[in-house]
BAVEX-897915 format. One record per residue (C-alpha): residue number from 1; x, z, y; residue in one letter; chain. Coordinates in steps of 0.5 Angstrom, whole numbers, plus 500, padded with zeros to 3 digits. Layout:
<atom NUM, <X, Z, Y>, "a", "A">
...
***
This chain:
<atom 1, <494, 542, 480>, "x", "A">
<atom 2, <489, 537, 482>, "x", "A">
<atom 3, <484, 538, 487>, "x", "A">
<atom 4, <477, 537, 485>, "x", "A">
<atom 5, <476, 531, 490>, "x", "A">
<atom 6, <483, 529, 487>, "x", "A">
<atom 7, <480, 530, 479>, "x", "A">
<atom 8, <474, 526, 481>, "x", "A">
<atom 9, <477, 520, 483>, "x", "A">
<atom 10, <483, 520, 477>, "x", "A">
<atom 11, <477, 520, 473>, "x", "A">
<atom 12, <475, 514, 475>, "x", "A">
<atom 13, <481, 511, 475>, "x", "A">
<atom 14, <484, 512, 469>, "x", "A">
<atom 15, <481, 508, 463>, "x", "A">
<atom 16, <480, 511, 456>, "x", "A">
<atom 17, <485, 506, 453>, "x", "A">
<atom 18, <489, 501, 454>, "x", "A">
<atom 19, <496, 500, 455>, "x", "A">
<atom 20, <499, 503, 461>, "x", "A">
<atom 21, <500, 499, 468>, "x", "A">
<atom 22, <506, 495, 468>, "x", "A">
<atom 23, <510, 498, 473>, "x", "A">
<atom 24, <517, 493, 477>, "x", "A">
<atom 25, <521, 493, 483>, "x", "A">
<atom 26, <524, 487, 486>, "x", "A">
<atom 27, <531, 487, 490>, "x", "A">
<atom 28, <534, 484, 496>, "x", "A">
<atom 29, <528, 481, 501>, "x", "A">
<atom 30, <522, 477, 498>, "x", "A">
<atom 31, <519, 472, 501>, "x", "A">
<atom 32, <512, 473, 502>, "x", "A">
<atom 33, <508, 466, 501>, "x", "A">
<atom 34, <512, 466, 495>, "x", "A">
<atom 35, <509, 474, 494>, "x", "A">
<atom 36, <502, 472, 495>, "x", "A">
<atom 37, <502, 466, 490>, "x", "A">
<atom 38, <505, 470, 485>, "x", "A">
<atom 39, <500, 476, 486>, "x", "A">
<atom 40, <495, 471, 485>, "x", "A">
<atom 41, <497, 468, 479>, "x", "A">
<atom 42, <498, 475, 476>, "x", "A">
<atom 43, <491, 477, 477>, "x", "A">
<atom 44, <488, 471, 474>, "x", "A">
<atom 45, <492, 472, 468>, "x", "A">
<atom 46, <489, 479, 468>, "x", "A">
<atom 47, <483, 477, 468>, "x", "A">
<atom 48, <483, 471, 464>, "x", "A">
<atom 49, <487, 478, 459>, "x", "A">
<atom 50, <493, 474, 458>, "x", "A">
<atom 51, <497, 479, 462>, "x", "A">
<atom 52, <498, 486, 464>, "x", "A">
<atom 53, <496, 490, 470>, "x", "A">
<atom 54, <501, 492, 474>, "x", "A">
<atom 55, <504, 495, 480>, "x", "A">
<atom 56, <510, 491, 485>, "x", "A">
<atom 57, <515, 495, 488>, "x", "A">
<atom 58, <519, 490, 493>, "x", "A">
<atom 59, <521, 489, 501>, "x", "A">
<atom 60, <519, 483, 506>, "x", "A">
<atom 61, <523, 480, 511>, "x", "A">
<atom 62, <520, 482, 518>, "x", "A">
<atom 63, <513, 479, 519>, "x", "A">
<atom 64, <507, 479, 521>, "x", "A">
<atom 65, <501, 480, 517>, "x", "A">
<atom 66, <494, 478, 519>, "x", "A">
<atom 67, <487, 480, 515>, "x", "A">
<atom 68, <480, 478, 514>, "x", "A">
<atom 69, <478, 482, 521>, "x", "A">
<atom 70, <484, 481, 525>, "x", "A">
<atom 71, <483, 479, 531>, "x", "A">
<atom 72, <488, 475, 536>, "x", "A">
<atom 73, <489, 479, 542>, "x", "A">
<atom 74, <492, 485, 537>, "x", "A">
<atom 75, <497, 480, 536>, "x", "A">
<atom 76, <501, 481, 543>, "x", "A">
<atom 77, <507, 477, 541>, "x", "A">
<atom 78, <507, 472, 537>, "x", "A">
<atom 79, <514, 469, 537>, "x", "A">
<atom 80, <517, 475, 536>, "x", "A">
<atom 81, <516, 474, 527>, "x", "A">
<atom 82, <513, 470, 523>, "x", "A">
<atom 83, <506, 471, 523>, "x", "A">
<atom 84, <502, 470, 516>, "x", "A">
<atom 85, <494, 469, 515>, "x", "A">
<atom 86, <492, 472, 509>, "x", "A">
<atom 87, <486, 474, 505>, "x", "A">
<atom 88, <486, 482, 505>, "x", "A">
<atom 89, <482, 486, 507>, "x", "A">
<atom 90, <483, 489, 514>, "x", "A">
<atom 91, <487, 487, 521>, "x", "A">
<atom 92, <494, 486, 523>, "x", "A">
<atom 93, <499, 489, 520>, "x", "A">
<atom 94, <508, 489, 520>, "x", "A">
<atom 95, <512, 488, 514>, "x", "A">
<atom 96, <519, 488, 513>, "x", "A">
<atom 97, <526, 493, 511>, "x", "A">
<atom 98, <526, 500, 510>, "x", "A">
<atom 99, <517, 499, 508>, "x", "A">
<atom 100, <516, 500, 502>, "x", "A">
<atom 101, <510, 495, 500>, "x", "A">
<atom 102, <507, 496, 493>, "x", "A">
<atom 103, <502, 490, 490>, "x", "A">
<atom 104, <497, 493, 486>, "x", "A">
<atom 105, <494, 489, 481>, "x", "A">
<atom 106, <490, 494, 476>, "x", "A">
<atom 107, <483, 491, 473>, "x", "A">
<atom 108, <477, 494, 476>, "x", "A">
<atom 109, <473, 492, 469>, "x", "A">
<atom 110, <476, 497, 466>, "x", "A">
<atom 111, <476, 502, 472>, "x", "A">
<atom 112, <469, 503, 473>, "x", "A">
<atom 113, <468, 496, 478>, "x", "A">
<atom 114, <468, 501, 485>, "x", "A">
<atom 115, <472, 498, 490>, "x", "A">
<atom 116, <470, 505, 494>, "x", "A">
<atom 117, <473, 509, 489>, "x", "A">
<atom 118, <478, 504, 487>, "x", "A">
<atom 119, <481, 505, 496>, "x", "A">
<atom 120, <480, 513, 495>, "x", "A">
<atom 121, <485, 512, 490>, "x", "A">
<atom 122, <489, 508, 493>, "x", "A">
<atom 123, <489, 513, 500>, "x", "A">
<atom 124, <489, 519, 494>, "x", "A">
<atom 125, <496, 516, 491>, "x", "A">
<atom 126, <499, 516, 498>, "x", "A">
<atom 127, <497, 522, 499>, "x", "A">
<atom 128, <500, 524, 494>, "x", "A">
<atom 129, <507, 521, 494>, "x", "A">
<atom 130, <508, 524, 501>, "x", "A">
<atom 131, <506, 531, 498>, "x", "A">
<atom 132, <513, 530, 494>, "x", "A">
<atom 133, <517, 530, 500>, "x", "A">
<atom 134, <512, 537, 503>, "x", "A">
<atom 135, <508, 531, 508>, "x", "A">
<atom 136, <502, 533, 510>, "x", "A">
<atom 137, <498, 527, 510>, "x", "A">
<atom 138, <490, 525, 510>, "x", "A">
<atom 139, <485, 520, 511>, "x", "A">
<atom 140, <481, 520, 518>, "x", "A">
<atom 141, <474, 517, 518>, "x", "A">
<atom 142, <474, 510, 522>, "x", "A">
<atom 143, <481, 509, 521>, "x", "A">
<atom 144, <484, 505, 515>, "x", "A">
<atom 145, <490, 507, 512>, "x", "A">
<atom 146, <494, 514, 512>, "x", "A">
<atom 147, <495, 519, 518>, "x", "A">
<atom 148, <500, 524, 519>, "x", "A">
<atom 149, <499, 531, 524>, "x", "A">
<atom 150, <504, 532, 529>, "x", "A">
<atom 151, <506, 537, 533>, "x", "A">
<atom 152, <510, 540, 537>, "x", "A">
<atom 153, <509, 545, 545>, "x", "A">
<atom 154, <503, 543, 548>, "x", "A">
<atom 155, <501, 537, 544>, "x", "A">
<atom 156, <499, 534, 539>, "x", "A">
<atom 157, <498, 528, 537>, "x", "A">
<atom 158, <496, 523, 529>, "x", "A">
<atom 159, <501, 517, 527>, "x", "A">
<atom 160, <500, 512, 521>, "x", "A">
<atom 161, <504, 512, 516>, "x", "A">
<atom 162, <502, 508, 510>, "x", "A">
<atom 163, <497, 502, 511>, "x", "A">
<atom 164, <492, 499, 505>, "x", "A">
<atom 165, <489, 492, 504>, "x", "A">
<atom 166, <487, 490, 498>, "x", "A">
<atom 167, <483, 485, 496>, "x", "A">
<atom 168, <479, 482, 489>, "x", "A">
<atom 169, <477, 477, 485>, "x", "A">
<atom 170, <474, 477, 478>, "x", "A">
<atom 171, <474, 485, 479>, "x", "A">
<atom 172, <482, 484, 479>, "x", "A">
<atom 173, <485, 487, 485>, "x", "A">
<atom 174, <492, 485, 490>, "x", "A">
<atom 175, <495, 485, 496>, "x", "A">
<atom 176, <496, 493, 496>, "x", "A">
<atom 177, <500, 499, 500>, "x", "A">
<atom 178, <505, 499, 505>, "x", "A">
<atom 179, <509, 506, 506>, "x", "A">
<atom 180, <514, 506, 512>, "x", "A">
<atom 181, <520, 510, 509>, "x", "A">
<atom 182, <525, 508, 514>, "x", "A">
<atom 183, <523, 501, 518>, "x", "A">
<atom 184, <525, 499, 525>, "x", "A">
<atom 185, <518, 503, 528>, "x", "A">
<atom 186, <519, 498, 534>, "x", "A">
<atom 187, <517, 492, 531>, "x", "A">
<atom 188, <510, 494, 530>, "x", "A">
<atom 189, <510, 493, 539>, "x", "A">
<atom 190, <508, 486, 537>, "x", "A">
<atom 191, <501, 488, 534>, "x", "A">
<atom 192, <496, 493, 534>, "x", "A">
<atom 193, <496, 495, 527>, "x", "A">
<atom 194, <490, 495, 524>, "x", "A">
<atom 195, <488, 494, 531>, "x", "A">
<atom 196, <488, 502, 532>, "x", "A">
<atom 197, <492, 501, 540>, "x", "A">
<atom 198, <491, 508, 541>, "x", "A">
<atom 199, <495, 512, 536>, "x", "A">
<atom 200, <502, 511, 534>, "x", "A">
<atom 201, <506, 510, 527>, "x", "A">
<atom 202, <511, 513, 523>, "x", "A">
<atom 203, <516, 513, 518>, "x", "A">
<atom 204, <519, 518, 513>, "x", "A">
<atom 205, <525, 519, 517>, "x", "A">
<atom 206, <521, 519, 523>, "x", "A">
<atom 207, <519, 525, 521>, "x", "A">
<atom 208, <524, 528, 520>, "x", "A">
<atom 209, <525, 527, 511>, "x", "A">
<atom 210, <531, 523, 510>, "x", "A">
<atom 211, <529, 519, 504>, "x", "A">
<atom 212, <531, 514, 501>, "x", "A">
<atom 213, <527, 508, 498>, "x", "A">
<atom 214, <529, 510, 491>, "x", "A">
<atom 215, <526, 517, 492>, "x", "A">
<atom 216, <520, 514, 495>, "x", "A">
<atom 217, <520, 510, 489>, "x", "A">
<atom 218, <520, 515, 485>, "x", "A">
<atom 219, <515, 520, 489>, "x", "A">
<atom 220, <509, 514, 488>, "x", "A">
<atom 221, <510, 513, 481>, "x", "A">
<atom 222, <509, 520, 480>, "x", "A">
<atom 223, <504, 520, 484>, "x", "A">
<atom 224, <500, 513, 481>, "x", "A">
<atom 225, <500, 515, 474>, "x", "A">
<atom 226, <496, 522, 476>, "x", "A">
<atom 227, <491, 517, 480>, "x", "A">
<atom 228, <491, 511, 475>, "x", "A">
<atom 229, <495, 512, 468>, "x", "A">
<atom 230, <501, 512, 465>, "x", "A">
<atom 231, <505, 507, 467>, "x", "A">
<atom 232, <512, 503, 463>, "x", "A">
<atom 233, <518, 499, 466>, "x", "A">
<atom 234, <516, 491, 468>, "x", "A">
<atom 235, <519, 485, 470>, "x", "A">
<atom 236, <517, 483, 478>, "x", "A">
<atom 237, <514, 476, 478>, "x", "A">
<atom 238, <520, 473, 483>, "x", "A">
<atom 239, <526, 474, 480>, "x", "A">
***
């Protein structure tokens, strides 16, 4: 059952009509130049209401990512990826195999036209899809992203999980999530992610939940059409 915050924010989300979001996954590593153009060719098409809204489902190769408030002493060893400046929301971030990154392109037009509520869906989806594995995971004010607990004798401490940056235009949203299913944890050593230096990051592996990417897939679409709707098979923008 869902809790009432959760009840509040899906019925938001969820418009009254319509049909559901298109929902595609992209094999092998996809270039990201080449994403973020086809990003934003997608959401001007839904704007303009000649396409569906949809969710992308792909994998980058090794880089770095910096937002609209990064800051260039969080990028600690620039040689070591390529390092792409983008317009989302938000600081440094990694991308690259065993991440799950998922673009969302949704139509806030149709979904009430809150962007607040828009990124405490986007936090609840995650949320929701780690609860698929038995992960506890929750949002911390001042911190962007979703955390995780842990524990163990005589400490304590919160790792990252899963990072957000989103961006809109015309009420139509892109860039999206990443999801740290088993990604090599060193390469977040170049940056500071999210510019947050005094906690660490993690993975579903790292903690312990041998998931593979299907599985992970399977635990965000199930979690997504309980925040946003129902959703069909679609075709990535990339071969």
């Amino acid at each position: 059952m869902l809790s009432q915050s959760l009840s509040e924010t899906a019925s938001k989300l969820i418009p009254a009509e319509g049909r559901p979001v298109e929902w595609a996954v992209s094999t092998g590593y996809v270039d990201y130049p080449l994403a973020v153009e086809a990003m934003e060719a997608r959401a001007a098409a839904i704007a303009a209401g000649d396409a569906p809204e949809l969710v992308w489902l792909l994998e980058h190769p090794a880089l770095y990512t910096a937002g609209v408030s990064s800051k260039d002493e969080d990028l600690l060893d620039a040689g070591r990826f390529p390092v792409h400046r983008t317009g989302r929301g938000g600081q440094f971030t990694y991308h690259g195999p065993g991440q799950r990154v998922a673009y969302v392109m949704l139509d806030l037009n149709r979904r009430g036209k809150d962007v607040r509520a828009f990124v405490r869906g986007l936090e609840q989806w995650i949320i929701g899809a780690l609860g698929e594995f038995g992960v506890p995971a929750d949002v911390r004010e001042g911190r962007v992203g979703v955390w995780v607990e842990r524990k163990g004798p005589g400490w304590s401490r919160e790792d990252k999980i899963a990072a957000i940056g989103v961006k809109v235009r015309k009420w139509v949203s892109f860039h999206g999530i990443s999801l740290n299913v088993e990604p090599d944890l060193n390469h977040f050593g170049g940056i500071v992610p999210c510019g947050i230096a005094e906690h660490g990051v993690t993975s579903l592996v790292d903690l312990g939940v041998p998931a593979t990417m299907d599985e992970a897939d399977e635990a965000l679409r199930t979690s997504f059409r309980r925040i946003f709707g129902a959703v069909e098979t679609g075709r990535p923008p990339l071969a």
